[in-house]
ZASE-222579 format. One record per residue: residue number from 1; x, y, z of N, C-alpha, C in turn. Coordinates in pm, 1 decimal. Atoms other than C-alpha are relative to their C-alpha. Layout:
% ZASE-222579
<seq=NUM | n.east=X | n.north=Y | n.up=Z | ca.east=X | ca.north=Y | ca.up=Z | c.east=X | c.north=Y | c.up=Z>
...
This chain:
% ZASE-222579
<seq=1 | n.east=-115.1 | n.north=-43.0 | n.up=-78.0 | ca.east=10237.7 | ca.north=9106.8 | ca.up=10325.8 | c.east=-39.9 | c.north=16.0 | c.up=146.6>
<seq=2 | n.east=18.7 | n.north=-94.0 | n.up=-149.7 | ca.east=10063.1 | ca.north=9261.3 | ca.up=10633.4 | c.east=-45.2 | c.north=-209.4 | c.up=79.4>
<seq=3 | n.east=4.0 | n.north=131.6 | n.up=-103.9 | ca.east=9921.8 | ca.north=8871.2 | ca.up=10720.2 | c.east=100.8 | c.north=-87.6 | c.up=25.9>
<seq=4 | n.east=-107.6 | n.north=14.9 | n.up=-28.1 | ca.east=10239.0 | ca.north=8758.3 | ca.up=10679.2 | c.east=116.6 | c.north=19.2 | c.up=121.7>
<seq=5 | n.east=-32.3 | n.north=-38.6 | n.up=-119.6 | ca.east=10405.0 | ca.north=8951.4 | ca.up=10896.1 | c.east=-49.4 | c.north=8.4 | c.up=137.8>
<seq=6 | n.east=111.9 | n.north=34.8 | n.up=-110.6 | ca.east=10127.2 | ca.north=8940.8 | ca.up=11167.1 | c.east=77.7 | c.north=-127.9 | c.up=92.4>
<seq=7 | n.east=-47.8 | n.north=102.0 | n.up=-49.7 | ca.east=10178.2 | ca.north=8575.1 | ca.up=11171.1 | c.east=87.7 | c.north=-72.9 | c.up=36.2>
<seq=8 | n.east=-139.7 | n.north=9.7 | n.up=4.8 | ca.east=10553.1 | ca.north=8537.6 | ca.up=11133.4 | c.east=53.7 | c.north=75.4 | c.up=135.4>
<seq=9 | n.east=-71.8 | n.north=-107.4 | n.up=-104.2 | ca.east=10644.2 | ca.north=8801.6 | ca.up=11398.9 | c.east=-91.6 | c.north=-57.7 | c.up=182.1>
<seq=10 | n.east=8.8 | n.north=74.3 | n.up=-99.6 | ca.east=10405.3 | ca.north=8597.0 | ca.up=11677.4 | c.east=-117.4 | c.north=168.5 | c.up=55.5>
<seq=11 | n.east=109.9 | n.north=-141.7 | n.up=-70.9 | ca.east=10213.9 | ca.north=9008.8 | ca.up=11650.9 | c.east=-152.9 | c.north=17.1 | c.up=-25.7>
<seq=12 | n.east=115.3 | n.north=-21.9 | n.up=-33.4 | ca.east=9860.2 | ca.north=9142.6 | ca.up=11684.8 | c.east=-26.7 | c.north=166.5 | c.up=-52.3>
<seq=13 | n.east=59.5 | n.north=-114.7 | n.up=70.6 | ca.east=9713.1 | ca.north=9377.2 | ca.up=11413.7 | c.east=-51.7 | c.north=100.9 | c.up=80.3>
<seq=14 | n.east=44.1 | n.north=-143.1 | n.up=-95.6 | ca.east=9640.3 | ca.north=9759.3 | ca.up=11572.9 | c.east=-96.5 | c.north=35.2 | c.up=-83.4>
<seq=15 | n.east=64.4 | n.north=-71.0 | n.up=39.1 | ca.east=9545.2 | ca.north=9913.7 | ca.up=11301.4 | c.east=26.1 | c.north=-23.4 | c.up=-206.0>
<seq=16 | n.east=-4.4 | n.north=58.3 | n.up=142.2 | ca.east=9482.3 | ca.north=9856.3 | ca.up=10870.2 | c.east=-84.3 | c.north=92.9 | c.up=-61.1>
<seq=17 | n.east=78.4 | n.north=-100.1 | n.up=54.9 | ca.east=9390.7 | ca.north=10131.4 | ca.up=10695.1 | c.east=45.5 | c.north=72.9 | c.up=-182.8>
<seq=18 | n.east=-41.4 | n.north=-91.6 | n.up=134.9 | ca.east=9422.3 | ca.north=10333.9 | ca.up=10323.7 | c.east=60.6 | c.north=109.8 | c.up=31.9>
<seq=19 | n.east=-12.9 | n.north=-99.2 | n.up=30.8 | ca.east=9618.2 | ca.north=10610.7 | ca.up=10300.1 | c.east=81.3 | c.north=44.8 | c.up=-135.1>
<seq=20 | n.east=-53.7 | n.north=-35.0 | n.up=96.2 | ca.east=9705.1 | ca.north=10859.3 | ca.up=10059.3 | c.east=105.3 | c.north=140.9 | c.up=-2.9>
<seq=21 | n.east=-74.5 | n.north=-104.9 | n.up=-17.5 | ca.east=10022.1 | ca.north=11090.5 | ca.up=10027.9 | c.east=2.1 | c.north=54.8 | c.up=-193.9>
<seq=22 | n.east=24.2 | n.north=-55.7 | n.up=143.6 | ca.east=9991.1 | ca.north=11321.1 | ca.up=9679.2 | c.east=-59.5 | c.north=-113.1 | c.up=-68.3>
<seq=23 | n.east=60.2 | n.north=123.8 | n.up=67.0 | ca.east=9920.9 | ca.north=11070.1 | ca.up=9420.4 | c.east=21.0 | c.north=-106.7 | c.up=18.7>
<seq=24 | n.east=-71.1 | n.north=108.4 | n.up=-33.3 | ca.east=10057.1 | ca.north=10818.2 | ca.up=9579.7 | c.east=-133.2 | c.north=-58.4 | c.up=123.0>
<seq=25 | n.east=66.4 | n.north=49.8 | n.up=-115.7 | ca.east=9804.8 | ca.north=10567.8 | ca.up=9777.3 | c.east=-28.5 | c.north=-126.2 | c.up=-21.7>
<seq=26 | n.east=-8.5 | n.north=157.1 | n.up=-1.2 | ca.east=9772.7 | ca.north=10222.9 | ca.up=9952.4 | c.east=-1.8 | c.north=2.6 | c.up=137.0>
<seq=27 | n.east=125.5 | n.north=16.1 | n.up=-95.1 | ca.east=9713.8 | ca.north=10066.0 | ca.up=10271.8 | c.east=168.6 | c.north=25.8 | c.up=104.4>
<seq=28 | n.east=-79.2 | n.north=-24.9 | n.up=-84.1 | ca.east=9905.3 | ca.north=10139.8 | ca.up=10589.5 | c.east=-41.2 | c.north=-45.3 | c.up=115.6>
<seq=29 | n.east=20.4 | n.north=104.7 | n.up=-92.8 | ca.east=9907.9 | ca.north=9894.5 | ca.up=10879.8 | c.east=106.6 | c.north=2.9 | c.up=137.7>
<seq=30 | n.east=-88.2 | n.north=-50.8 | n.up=-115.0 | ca.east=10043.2 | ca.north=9928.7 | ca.up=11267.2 | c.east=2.2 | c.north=-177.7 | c.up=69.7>
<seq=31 | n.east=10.7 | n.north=171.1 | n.up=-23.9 | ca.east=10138.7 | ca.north=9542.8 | ca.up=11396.9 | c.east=46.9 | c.north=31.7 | c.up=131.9>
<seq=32 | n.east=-55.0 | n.north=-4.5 | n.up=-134.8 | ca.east=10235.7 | ca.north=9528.1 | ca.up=11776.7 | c.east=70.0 | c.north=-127.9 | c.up=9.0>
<seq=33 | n.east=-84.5 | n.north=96.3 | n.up=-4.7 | ca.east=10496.4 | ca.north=9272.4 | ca.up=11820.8 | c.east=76.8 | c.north=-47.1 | c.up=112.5>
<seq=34 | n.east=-98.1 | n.north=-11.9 | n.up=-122.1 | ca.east=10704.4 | ca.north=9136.6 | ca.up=12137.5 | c.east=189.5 | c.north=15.3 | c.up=-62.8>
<seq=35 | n.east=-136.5 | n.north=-19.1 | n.up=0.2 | ca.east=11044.9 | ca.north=9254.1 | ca.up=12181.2 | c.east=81.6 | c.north=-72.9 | c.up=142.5>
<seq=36 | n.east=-102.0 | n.north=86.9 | n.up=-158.8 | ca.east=11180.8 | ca.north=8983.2 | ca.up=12482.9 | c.east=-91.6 | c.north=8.1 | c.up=117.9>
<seq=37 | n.east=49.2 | n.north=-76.3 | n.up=-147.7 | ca.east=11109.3 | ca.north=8998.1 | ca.up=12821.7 | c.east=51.6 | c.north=72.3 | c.up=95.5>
<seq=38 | n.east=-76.3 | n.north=-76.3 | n.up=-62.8 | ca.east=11205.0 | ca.north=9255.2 | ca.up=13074.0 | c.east=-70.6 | c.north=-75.6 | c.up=187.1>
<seq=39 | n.east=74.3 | n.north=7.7 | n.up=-172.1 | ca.east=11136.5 | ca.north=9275.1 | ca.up=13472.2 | c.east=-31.9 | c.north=128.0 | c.up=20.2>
<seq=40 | n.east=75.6 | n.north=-108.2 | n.up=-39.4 | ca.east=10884.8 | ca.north=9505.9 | ca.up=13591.1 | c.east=54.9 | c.north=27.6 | c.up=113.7>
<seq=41 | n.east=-27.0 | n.north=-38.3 | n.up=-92.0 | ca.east=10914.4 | ca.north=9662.2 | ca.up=13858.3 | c.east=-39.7 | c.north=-48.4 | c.up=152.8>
<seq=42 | n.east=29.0 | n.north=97.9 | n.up=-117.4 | ca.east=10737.6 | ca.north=9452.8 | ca.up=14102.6 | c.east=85.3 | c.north=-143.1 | c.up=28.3>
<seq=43 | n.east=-52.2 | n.north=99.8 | n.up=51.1 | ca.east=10978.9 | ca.north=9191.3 | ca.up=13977.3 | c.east=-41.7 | c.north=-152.9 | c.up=-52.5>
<seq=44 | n.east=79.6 | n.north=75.7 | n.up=97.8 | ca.east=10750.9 | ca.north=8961.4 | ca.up=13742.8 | c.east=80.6 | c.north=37.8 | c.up=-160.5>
<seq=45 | n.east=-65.9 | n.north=-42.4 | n.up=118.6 | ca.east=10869.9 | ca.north=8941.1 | ca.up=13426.2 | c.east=-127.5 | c.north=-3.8 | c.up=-134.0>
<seq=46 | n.east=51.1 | n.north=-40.0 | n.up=114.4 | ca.east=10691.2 | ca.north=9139.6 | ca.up=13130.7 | c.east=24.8 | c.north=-13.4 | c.up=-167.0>
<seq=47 | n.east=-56.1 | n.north=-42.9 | n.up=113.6 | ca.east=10704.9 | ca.north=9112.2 | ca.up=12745.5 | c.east=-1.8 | c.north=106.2 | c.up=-49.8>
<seq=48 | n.east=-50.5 | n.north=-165.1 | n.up=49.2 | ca.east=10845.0 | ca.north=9434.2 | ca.up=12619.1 | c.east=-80.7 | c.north=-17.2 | c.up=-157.8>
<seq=49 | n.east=55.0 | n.north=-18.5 | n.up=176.3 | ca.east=10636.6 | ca.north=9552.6 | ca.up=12262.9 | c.east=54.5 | c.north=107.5 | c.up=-56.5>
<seq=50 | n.east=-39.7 | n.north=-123.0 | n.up=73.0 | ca.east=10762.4 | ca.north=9727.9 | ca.up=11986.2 | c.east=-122.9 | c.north=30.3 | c.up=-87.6>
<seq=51 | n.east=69.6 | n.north=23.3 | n.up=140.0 | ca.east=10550.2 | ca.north=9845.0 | ca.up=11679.4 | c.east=75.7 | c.north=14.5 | c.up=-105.2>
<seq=52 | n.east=-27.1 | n.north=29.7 | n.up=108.4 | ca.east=10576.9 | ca.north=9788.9 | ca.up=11356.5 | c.east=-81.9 | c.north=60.6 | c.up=-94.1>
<seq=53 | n.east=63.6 | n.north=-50.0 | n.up=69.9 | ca.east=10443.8 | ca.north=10028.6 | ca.up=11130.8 | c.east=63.9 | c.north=15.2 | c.up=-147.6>
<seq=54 | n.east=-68.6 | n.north=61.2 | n.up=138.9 | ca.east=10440.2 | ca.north=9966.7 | ca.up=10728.5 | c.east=-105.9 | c.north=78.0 | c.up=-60.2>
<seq=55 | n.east=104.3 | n.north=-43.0 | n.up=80.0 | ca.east=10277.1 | ca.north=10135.6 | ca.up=10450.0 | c.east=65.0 | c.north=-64.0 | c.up=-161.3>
<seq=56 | n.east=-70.6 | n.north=94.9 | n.up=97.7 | ca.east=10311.1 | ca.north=9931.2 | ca.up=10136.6 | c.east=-91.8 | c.north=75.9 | c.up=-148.6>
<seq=57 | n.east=86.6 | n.north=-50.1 | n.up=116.5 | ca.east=10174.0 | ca.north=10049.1 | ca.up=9775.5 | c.east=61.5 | c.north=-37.7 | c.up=-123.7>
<seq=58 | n.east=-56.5 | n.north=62.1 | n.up=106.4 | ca.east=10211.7 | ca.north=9964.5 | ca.up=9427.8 | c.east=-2.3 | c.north=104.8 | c.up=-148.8>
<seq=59 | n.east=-23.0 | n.north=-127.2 | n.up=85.1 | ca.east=10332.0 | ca.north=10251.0 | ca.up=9156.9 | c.east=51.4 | c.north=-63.6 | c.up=-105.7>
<seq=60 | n.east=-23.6 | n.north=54.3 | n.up=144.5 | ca.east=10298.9 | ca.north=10087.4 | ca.up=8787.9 | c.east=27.8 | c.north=-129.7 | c.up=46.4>
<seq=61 | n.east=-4.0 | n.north=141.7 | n.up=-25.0 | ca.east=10466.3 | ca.north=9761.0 | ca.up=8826.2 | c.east=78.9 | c.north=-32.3 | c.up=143.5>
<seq=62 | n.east=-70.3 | n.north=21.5 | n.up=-169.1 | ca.east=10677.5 | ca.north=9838.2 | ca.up=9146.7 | c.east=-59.6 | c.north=-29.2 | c.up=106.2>
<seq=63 | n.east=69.5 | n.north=19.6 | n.up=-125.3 | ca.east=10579.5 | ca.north=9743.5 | ca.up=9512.5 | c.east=93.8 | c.north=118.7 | c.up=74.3>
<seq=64 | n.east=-109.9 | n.north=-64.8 | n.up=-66.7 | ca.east=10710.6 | ca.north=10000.9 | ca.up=9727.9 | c.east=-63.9 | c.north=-20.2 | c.up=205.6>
<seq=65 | n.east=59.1 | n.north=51.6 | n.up=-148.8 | ca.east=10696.4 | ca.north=9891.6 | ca.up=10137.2 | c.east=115.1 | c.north=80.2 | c.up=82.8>
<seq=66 | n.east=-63.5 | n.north=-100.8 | n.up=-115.7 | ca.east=10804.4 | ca.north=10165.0 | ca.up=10409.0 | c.east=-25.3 | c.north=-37.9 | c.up=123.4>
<seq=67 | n.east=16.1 | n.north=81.8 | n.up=-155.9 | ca.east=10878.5 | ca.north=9999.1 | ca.up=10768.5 | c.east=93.1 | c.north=115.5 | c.up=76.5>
<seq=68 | n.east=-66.8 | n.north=-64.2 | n.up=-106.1 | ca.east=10996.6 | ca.north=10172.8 | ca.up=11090.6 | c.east=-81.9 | c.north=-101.6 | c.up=128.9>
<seq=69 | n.east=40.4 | n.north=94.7 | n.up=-107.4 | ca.east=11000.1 | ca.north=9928.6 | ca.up=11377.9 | c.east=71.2 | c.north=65.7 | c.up=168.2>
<seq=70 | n.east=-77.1 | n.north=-74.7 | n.up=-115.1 | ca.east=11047.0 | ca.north=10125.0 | ca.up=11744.5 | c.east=-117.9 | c.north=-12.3 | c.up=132.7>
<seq=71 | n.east=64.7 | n.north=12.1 | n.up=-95.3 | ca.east=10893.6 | ca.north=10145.7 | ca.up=12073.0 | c.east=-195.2 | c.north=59.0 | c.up=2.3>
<seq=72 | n.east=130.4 | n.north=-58.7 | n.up=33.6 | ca.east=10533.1 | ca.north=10181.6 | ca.up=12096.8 | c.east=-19.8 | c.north=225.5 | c.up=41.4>
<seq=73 | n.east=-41.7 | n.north=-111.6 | n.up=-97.1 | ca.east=10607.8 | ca.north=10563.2 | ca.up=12290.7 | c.east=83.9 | c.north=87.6 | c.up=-106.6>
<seq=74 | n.east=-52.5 | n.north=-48.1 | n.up=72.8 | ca.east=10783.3 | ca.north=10646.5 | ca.up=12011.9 | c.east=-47.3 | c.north=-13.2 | c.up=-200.7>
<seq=75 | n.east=45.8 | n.north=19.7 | n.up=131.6 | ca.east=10585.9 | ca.north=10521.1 | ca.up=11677.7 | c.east=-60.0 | c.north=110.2 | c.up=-56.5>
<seq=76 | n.east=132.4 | n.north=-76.7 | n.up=26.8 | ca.east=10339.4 | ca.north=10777.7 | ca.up=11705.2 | c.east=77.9 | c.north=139.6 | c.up=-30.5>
<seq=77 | n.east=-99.6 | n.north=-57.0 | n.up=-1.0 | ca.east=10619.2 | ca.north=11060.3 | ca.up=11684.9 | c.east=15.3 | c.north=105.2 | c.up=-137.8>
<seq=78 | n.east=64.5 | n.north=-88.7 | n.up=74.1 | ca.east=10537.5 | ca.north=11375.8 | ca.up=11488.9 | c.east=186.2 | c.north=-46.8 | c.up=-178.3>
<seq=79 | n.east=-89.5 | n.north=36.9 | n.up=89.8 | ca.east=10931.0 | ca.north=11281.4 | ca.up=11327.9 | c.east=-14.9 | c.north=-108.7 | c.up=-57.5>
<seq=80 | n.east=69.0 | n.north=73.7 | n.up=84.3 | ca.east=10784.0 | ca.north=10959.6 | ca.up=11229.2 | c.east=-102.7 | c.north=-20.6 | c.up=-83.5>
<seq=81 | n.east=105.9 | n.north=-17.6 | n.up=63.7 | ca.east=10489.0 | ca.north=11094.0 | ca.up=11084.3 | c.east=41.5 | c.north=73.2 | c.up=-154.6>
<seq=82 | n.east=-39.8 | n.north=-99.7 | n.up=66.8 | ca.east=10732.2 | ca.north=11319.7 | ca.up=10882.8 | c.east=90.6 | c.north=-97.2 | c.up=-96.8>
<seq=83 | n.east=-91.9 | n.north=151.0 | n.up=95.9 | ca.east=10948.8 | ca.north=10977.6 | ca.up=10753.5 | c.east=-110.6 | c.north=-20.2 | c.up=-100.1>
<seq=84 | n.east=93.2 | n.north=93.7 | n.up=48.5 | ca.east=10650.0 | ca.north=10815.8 | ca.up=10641.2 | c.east=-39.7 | c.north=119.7 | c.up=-133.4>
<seq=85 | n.east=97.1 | n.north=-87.5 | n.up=91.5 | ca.east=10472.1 | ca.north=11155.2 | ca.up=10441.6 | c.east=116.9 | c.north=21.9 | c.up=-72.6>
<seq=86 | n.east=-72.1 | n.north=-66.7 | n.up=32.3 | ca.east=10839.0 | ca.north=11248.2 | ca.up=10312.2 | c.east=13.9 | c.north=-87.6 | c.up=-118.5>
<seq=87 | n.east=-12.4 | n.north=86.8 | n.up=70.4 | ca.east=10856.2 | ca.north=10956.1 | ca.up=10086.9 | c.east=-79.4 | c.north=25.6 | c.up=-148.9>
<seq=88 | n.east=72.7 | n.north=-65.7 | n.up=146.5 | ca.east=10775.4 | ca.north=11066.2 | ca.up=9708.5 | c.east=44.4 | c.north=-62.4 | c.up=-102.2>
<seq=89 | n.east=-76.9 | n.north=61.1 | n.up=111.6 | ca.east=10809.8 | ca.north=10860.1 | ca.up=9361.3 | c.east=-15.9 | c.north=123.6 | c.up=-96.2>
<seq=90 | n.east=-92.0 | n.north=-61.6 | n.up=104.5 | ca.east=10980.3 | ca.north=11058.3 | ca.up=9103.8 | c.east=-99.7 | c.north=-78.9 | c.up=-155.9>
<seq=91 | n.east=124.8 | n.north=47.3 | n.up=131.4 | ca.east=10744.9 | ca.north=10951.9 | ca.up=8774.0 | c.east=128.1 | c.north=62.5 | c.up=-173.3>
């Protein structure tokens, strides 16, 4: 999934790592991606990045894959930290 998306989206792997929320664990990956181009302020024109952060895992025979795609300024975002950990399978 994660090289997939990498290569499909034209982005550049940050970060690929394990984590684990209660019993629940698998790998969690941050992709940097362009979002267009804007004009800076010198007036050159910049590509704007979003990220793309995914944590994907596999509970019995299910796949379960959690995405939030937003400004880099905003990924890191104690309320996105709180999406991602809030997520619980029911057994």
């Amino acid at each position: 999934i994660r090289k997939d998306f990498v290569k499909n989206s034209r982005g550049k792997l940050l970060k690929d790592e394990k984590f684990k929320n209660g019993d629940v664990s698998g790998r969690e990956f941050f992709v940097q991606i362009p979002d267009g181009k804007v004009l800076d302020t010198e007036g050159r024109w910049t590509t704007r990045q979003k990220i793309a952060r995914f944590r994907v895992f596999f509970e019995g025979n299910r796949c379960y894959i959690l995405m939030a795609v937003l400004p880099e300024n905003e990924i890191y975002t104690p309320a996105i930290d709180k999406y991602f950990t809030s997520f619980v399978v029911i057994k």
